[in-house]
N, C-alpha and C positions, 0 to 999 in steps of 0.2 A: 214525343210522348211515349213513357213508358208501359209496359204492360201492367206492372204495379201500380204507376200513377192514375193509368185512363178506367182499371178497376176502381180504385180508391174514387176518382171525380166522378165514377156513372156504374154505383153498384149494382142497378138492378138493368135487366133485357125484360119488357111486357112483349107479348102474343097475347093481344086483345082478339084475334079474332078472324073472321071471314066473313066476307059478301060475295054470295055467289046467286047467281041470275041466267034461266035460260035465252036469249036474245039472237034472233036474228040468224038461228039454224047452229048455235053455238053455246056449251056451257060456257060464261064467263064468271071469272071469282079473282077478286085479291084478296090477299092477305094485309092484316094492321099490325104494325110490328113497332114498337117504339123506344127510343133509349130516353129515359127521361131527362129532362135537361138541354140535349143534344138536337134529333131531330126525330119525326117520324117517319114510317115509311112503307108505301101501299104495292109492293109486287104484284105485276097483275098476271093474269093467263086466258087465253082462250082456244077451248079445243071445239073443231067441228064438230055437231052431234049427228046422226042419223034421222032422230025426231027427239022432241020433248021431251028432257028428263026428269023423275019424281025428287025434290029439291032435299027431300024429307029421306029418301030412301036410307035407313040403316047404314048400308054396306058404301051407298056413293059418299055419306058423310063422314065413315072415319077414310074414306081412300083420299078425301079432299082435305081434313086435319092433317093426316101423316104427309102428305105431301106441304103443307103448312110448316110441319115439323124438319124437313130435308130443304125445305128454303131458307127457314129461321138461322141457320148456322150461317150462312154468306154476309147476314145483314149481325150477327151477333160478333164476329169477328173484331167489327168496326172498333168496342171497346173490351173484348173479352168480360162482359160485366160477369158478377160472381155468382148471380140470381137472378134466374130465370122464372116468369112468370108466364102460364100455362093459362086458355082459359077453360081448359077441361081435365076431369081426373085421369091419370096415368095410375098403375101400377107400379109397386115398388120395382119389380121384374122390367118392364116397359122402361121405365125411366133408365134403369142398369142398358135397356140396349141400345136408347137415342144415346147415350152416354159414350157409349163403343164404340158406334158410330161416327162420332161427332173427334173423338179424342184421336181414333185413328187415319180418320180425312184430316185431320188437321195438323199430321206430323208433321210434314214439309210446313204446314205455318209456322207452329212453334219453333221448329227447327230455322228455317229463315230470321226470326225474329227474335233471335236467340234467347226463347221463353223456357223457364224450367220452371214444370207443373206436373201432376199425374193426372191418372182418370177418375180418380175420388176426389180431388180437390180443386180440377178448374172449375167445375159448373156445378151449382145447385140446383133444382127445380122443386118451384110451389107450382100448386096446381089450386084449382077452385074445386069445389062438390060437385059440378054439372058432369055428367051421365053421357056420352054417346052413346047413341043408340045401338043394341049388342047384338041383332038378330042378323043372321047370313045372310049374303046375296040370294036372289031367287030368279037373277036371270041365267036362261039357256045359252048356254056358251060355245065356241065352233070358234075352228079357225086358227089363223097366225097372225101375228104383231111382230114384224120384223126393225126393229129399230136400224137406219142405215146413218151411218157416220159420213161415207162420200172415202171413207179408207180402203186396203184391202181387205182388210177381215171380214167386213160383213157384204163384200162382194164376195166374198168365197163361201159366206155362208148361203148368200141369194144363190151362188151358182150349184152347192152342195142340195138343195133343197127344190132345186130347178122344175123337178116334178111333181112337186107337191105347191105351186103356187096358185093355183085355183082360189084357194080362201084363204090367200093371204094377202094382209096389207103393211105398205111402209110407214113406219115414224120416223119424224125428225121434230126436236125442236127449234123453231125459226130456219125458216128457209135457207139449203146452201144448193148450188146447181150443180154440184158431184153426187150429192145425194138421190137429186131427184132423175137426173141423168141416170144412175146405177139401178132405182126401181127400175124406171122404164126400159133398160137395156135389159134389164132380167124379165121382164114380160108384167110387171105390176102396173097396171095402166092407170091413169092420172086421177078417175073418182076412187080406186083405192090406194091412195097416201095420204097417211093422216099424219097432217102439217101442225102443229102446236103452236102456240103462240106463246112466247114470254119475256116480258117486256122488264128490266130491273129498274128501282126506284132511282133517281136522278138524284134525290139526296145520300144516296151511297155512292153514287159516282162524287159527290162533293167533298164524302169524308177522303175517298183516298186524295182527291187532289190539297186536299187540308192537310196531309199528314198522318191520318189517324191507321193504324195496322189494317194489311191489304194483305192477299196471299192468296196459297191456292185453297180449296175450300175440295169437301168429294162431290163434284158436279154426277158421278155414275149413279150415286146415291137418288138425285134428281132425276136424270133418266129411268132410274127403276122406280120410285112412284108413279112419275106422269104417266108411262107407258104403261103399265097397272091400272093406274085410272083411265087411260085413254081405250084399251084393249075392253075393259067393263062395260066406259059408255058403249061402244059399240058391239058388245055382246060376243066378245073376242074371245080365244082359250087360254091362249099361249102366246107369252112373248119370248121370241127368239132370240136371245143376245148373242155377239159376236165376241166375248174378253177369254181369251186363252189361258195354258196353265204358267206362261210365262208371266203373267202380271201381278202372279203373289209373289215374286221374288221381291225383296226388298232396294230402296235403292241407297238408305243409309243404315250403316247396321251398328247400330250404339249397342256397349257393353249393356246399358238397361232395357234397351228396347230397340225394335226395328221400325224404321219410319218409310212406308211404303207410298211413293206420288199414285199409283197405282190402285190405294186401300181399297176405294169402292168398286173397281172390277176386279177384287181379288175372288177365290173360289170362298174365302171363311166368310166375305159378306154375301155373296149369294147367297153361303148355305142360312145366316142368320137371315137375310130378307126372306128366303122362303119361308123360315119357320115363323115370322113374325109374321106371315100373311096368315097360316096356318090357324094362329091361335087369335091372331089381333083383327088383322084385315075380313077375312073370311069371306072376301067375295069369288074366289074360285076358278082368280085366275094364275097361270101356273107362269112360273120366270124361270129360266134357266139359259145358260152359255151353251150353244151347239160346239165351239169350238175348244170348250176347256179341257177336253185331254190331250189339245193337242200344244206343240212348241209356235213361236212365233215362225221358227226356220222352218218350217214344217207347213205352214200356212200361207208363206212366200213362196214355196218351191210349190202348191198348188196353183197360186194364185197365177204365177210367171206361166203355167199350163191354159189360164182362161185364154177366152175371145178376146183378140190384142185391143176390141174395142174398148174393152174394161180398162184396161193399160192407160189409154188415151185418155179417162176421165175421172181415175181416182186421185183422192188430195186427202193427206195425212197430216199438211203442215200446219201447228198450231197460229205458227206467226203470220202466215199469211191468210188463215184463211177467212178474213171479213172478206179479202179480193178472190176467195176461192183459190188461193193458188199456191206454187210449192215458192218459200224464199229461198230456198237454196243456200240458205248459210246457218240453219241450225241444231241442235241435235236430231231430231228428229227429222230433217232429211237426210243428214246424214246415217242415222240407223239405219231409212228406207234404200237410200242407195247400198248398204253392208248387207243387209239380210238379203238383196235381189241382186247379188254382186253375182251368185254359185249358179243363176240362173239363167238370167238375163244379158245379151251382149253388156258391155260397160259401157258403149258410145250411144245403145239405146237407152241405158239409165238417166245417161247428162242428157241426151235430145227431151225425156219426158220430164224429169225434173228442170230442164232449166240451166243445171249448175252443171260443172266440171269437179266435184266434191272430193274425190278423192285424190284430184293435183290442189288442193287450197290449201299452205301451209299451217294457212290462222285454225285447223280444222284439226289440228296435230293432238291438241288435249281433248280436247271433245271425244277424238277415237281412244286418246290413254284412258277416259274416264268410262267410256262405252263395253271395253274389252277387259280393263280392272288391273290395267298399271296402276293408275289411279285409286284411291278406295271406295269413291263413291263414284254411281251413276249420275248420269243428265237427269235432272228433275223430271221429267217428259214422259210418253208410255210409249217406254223402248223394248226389248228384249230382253231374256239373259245374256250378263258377264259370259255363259258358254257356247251359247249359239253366235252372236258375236264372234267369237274366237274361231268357234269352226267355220263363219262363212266367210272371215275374213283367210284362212287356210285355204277352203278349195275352191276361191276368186284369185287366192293367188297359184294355185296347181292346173287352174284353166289358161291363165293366163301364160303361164312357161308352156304348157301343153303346145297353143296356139302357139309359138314364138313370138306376143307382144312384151312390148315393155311396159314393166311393171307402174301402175302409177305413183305419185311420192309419196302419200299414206300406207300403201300396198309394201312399197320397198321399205321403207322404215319399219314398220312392224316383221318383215321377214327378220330382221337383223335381234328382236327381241325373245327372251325364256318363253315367255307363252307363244309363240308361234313355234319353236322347239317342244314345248310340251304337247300342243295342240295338232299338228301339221300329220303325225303318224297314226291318229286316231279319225283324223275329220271325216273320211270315206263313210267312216262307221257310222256316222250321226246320222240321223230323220227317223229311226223306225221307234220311238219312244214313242209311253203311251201311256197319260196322268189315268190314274183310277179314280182320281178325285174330282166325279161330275156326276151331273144330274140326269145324265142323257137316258130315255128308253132304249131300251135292247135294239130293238127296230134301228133308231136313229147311230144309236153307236154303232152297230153291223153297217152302216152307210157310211159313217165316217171313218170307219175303220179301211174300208174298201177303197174309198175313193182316196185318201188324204196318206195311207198307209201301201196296202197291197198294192196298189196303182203303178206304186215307183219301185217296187222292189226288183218288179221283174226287167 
């Protein structure tokens, strides 16, 4: 089935709605999302509460809509239908920014799917005359909301923030045991990690097994509602993300447009979530990346400095991680082992990952396409095409240093122009410094010292 055909046979997406109920120490809510014709379908959630919340309140009902609005896209996918039905009024404005949203999470779909559409013309929205309620949040707010992935990043950012973890707490949606391993080894003790629940409808697991258009969708997008809404319930300030300035690089670059796997940790939707809290959400909690001025290279060559306990228990890997664990055969281990190659012995990389990745021949295009023989990137959230190049440079000037022999991805790449362009400059790299983030003066003078001056000397 086509994208044209499955438009034409299921023109309209309904969002009928929400049920939400406070139950058993928990807000619980799904969303009614329907393709007519086809099937419906009830996503549910539950997040811990602290005590009872007001069901009515203003501020918790458009946090619990918008996050309605950043699920609706997963289950819209299914047909790309052309009309979208709403059951609250949106803004001309509002509608233009789910639109943004939606069109640039969805590059890698279209692009997989080899769809051609713009951002005016794949989705429409009707909405109904019903009102959300407009008035501000009015609760008193403190503290941190540290979303942890079970990666390096937001071990660097637990470990960057080290002294100020008194009021703060961990998110995660649905349980992973690197994650709740990394609160706990950072000092965030078990009554504060706030564990989310989210459970996807089983009749969307049917359409893909049906056939029907499947892809990647901006899951970051979901992370920055929930933890929004979760951070409020609990009378939260600040949630602390961990996405660097390396995730706005693009990973396919069309002459009309750039298609980024990355879109929703990029720094342009931060900056539009924050402004969309500003004017829309208005309950008064703040989002922003600790880590976006910094490089992915940059954030490794920290992390490779933590308590080797943190080594022993982070997991980056997409493919594996329902088992928690690294596969050792995809791009994304394989970045992890590139970026921690300038740091970390190399026979400590294969002991924690598992693999021997940089002797695996089958691994050859994976590093063309990571480093930009190639023209595109791994689908995955990897690096830049330049840090790449520089770590794959001075993994291999440690390695002659040391008098090992080089491994067969390490040797093969020596033999290439971009390690010629690359190799004479690499020393130079780590002291960059994006201007493009949200951070307080305070917080940036920390990240600057620790992740910056640290290593100069």
């Amino acid at each position: 089935m086509t994208f044209s055909e499955l438009r034409t046979q299921y023109p309209k997406f309904v969002f009928h709605g929400m049920d939400v109920q406070y139950n058993d120490g928990a807000l619980c809510f799904s969303y009614h999302f329907e393709i007519p014709g086809l099937y419906t379908f009830q996503p549910a959630w539950r997040i811990r509460c602290p005590q009872p919340q007001d069901l009515n309140e203003p501020a918790l009902q458009r946090l619990l809509f918008s996050l309605g609005m950043a699920e609706l896209v997963s289950y819209w996918k299914i047909t790309c239908s052309p009309l979208v039905s709403l059951p609250y009024a949106l803004t001309e404005q509002q509608k233009k920014w789910w639109k943004k949203l939606y069109f640039g999470g969805l590059g890698e779909f279209f692009y997989r799917n080899q769809v051609t559409t713009d951002e005016e013309s794949f989705m429409q929205m009707e909405c109904t005359d019903a009102m959300l309620p407009d008035a501000p949040g009015q609760k008193k707010l403190s503290g941190k909301l540290i979303p942890i992935g079970g990666g390096k990043d937001s071990i660097v950012t637990l470990n960057l923030l080290k002294e100020q973890l008194d009021d703060a707490c961990a998110f995660q949606i649905n349980h992973r045991d690197s994650s709740a391993k990394a609160a706990l080894l950072a000092g965030i003790p078990k009554e504060r990690m706030c564990e989310v629940s989210r459970t996807l409808d089983k009749n969307m697991l049917e359409c893909n097994a049906r056939g029907f258009l499947n892809g990647h969708t901006p899951f970051s997008a979901i992370v920055a509602f929930s933890s929004v809404l979760t951070a409020y319930l609990h009378g939260i300030q600040t949630v602390v993300l961990s996405n660097e300035s390396s995730a706005s690089e693009a990973t396919v670059a069309l002459s009309e447009q750039e298609i980024n796997h990355q879109y929703s940790k990029s720094f342009a939707f931060e900056s539009d979530f924050a402004a969309y809290e500003k004017q829309y959400l208005r309950c008064g909690v703040a989002y922003f990346s600790l880590l976006r001025p910094l490089t992915e290279f940059q954030i490794a060559r920290y992390f490779a400095s933590c308590d080797t306990a943190f080594h022993e228990i982070f997991r980056s890997c997409n493919a594996g991680a329902k088992k928690d664990c690294w596969c050792g055969h995809c791009a994304k281990c394989l970045f992890v082992t590139v970026i921690l190659s300038p740091f970390l012995p190399y026979p400590e990389i294969v002991r924690l990952l598992g693999s021997d990745m940089l002797n695996l021949p089958e691994m050859e295009p994976v590093l063309q396409e990571l480093c930009g023989i190639l023209p595109n990137k791994p689908f995955e959230c990897v690096g830049s095409r330049r840090e790449v190049n520089i770590s794959l440079c001075l993994a291999i000037a440690k390695a002659r240093k040391q008098g090992e022999t080089l491994p067969l991805l390490l040797s093969n790449y020596a033999e290439t122009a971009l390690y010629q362009e690359y190799a004479p400059v690499a020393e130079q790299f780590g002291n960059e410094w994006d201007p493009n983030h949200r951070l307080t003066e305070e917080l940036e003078n920390l990240v600057r010292k620790e992740c910056l001056h640290r290593f100069q000397s």
